[in-house]
Wavefront OBJ file of the C-alpha trace (Angstrom):
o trace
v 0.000 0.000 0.000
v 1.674 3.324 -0.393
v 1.631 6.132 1.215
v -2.126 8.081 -0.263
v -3.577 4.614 0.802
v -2.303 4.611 4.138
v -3.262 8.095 4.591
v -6.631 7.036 3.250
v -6.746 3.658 5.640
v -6.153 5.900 8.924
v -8.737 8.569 7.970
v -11.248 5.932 7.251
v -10.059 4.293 10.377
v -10.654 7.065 11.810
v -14.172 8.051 10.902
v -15.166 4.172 10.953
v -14.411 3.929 14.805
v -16.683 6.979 15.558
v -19.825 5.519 14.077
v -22.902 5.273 16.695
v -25.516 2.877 15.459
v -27.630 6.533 14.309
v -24.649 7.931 12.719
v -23.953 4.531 10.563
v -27.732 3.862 9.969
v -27.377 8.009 8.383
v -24.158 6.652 6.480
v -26.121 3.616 5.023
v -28.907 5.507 4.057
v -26.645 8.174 2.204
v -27.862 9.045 -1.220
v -26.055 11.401 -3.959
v -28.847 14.277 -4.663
v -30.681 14.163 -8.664
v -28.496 16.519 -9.586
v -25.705 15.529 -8.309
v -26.525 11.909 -9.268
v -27.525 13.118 -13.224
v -24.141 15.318 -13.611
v -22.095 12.070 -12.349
v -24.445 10.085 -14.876
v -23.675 12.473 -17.484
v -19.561 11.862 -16.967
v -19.989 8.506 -17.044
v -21.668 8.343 -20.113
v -18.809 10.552 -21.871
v -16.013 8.562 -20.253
v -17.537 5.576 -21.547
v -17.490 7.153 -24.984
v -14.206 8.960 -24.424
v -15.331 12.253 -24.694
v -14.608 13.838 -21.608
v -12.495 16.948 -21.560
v -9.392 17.403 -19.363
v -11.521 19.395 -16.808
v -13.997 16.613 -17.115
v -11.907 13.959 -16.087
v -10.135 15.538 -13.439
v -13.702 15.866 -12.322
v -15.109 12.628 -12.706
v -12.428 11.466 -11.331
v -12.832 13.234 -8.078
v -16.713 12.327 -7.896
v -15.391 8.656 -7.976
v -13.184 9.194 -5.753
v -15.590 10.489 -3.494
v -18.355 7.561 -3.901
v -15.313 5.041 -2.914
v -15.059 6.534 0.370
v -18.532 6.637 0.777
v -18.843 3.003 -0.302
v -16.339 2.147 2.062
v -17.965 4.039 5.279
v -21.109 2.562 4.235
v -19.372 -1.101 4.252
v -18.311 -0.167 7.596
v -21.453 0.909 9.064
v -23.774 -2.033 7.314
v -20.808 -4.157 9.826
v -21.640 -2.123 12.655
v -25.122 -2.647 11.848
v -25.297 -6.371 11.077
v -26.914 -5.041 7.643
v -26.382 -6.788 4.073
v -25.863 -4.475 1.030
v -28.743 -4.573 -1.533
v -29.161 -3.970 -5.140
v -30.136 -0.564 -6.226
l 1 2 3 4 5 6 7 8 9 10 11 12 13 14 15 16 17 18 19 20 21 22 23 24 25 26 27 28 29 30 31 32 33 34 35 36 37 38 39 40 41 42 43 44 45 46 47 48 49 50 51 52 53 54 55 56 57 58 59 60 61 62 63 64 65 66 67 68 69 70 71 72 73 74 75 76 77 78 79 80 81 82 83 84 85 86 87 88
């Protein structure tokens, strides 16, 4: 692992360990707003036909980044919880 992903691991770590059954069952429930849900749905459909512009990726790229971390906390709290992931 190098160094961003420890970084990453310890913050996560971090925030995991500080998760109260309300804060994780918040954290599970989590939801990107419409419009931020159609703008990510609109990068993904121009990465997929490689038309994204520099800007573009840089911020798609960031957006995914983002939703990892969220996935991740959410992992962590559906643990806390003793609650299975389901299919959108």
């Amino acid at each position: 692992m190098n160094h961003n992903g420890l970084v990453l691991k310890e913050v996560l770590d971090l925030v995991g360990n500080c998760l109260t059954r309300e804060s994780a069952k918040a954290v599970v429930d989590f939801r990107l707003n419409p419009a931020t849900q159609a703008r990510l749905d609109e990068l993904a459909d121009k990465n997929t036909e490689g038309t994204l512009t520099p800007e573009e990726r840089r911020e798609y790229g960031a957006q995914v980044g983002a939703i990892e971390i969220a996935s991740i906390l959410q992992a962590r709290a559906r643990r806390l919880l003793g609650v299975k992931a389901t299919a959108e």
